[in-house]
ZADO-1210 file (C-alpha; in nm, 4 decimals, padded with zeros to 6 digits):
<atoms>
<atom x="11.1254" y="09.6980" z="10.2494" code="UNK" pos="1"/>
<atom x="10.9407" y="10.0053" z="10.3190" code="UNK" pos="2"/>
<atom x="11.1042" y="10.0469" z="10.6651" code="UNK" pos="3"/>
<atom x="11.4689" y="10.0182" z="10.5138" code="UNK" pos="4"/>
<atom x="11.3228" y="10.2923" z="10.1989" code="UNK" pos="5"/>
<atom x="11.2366" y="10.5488" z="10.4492" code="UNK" pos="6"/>
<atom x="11.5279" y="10.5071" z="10.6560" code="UNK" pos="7"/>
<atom x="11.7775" y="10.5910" z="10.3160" code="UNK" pos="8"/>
<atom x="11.4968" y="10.8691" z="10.2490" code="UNK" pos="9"/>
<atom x="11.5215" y="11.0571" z="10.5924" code="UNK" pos="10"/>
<atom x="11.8795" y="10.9945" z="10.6935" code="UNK" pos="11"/>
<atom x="11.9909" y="11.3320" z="10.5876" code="UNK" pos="12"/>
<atom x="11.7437" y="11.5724" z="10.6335" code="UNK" pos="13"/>
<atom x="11.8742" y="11.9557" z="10.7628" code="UNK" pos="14"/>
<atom x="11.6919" y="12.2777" z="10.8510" code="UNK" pos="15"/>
<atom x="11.8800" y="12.5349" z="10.6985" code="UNK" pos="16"/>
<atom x="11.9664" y="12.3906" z="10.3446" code="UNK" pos="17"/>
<atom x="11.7339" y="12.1091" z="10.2802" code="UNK" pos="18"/>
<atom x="11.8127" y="11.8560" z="09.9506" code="UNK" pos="19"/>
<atom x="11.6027" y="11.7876" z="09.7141" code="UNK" pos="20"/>
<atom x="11.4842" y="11.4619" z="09.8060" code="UNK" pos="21"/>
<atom x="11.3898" y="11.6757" z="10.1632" code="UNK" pos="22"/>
<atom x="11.1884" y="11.9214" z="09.9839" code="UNK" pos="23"/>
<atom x="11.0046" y="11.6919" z="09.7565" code="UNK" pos="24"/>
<atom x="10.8577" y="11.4487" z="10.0263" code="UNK" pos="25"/>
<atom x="10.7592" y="11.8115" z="10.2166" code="UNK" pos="26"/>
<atom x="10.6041" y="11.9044" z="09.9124" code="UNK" pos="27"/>
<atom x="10.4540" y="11.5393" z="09.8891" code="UNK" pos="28"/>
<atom x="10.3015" y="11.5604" z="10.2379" code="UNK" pos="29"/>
<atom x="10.1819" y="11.9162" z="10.2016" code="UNK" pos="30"/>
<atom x="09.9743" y="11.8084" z="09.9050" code="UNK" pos="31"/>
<atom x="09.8524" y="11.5430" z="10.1624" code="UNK" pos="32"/>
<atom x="09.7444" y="11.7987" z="10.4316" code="UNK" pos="33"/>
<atom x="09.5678" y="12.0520" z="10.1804" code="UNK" pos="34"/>
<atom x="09.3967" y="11.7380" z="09.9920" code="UNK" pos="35"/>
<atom x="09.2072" y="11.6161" z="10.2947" code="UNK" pos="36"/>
<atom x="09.2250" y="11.9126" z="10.4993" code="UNK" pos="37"/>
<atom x="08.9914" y="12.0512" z="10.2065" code="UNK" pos="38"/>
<atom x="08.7996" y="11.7124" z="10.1831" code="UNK" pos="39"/>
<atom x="08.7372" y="11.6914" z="10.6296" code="UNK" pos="40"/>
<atom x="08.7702" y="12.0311" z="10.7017" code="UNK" pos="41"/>
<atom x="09.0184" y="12.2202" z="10.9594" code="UNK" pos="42"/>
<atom x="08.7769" y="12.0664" z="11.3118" code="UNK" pos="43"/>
<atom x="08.8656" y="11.7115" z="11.1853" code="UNK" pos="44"/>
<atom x="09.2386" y="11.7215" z="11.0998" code="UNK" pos="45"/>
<atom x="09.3018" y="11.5035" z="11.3328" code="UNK" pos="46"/>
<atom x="09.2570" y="11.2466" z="11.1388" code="UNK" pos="47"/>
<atom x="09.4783" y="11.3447" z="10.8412" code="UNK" pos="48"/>
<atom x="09.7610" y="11.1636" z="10.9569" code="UNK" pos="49"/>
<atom x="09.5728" y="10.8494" z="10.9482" code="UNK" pos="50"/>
<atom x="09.4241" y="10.8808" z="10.6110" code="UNK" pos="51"/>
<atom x="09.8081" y="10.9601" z="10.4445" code="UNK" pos="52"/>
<atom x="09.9564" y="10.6664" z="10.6598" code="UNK" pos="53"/>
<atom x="09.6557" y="10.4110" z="10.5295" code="UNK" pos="54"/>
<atom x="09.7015" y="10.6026" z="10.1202" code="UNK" pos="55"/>
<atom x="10.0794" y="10.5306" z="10.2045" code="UNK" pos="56"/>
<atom x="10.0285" y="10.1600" z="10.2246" code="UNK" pos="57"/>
<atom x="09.7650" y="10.1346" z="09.9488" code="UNK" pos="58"/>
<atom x="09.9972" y="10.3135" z="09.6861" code="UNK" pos="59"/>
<atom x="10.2784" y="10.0913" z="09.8101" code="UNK" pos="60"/>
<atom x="10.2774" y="09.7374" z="09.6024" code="UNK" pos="61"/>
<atom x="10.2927" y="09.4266" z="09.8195" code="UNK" pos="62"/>
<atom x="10.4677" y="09.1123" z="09.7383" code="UNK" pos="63"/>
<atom x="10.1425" y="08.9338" z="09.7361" code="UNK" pos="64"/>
<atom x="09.9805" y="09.1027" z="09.4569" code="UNK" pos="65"/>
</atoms>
C-alpha cells in the first residue's frame, strides 16, 4: 500500500515549477533533516536517513494493529 502511495506521490515531480504536493513532502523531509540533524549533530548525519525511513514506518498504520 505504501509502495503504490509513493509511487502516485512522486510521479510528477519537476525542477523548475514544482506542485504543491512536491513542495510539501520537501518541506516534510526538511523538517526531518533539521529535527535530527539538531538532535545527532552535523558528524553523525549519516544516519538521518535511517531514523526518517524507520519514523516513516512507525507513523504509517499497519493492517495488523
Amino acid at each position: 500500500m505504501s509502495d503504490l502511495l509513493s509511487l502516485i506521490l512522486v510521479r510528477n515531480l519537476k525542477v523548475e515549477r514544482p506542485g504543491k504536493v512536491q513542495l510539501a513532502l520537501e518541506s516534510c523531509i526538511q523538517w526531518g533533516t533539521d529535527l535530527f540533524e539538531g538532535i545527532l549533530g552535523k558528524e553523525n548525519s549519516g544516519y538521518i536517513p535511517y531514523l526518517m525511513t524507520v519514523d516513516c514506518f512507525w507513523l504509517s498504520p499497519t493492517p495488523w494493529g
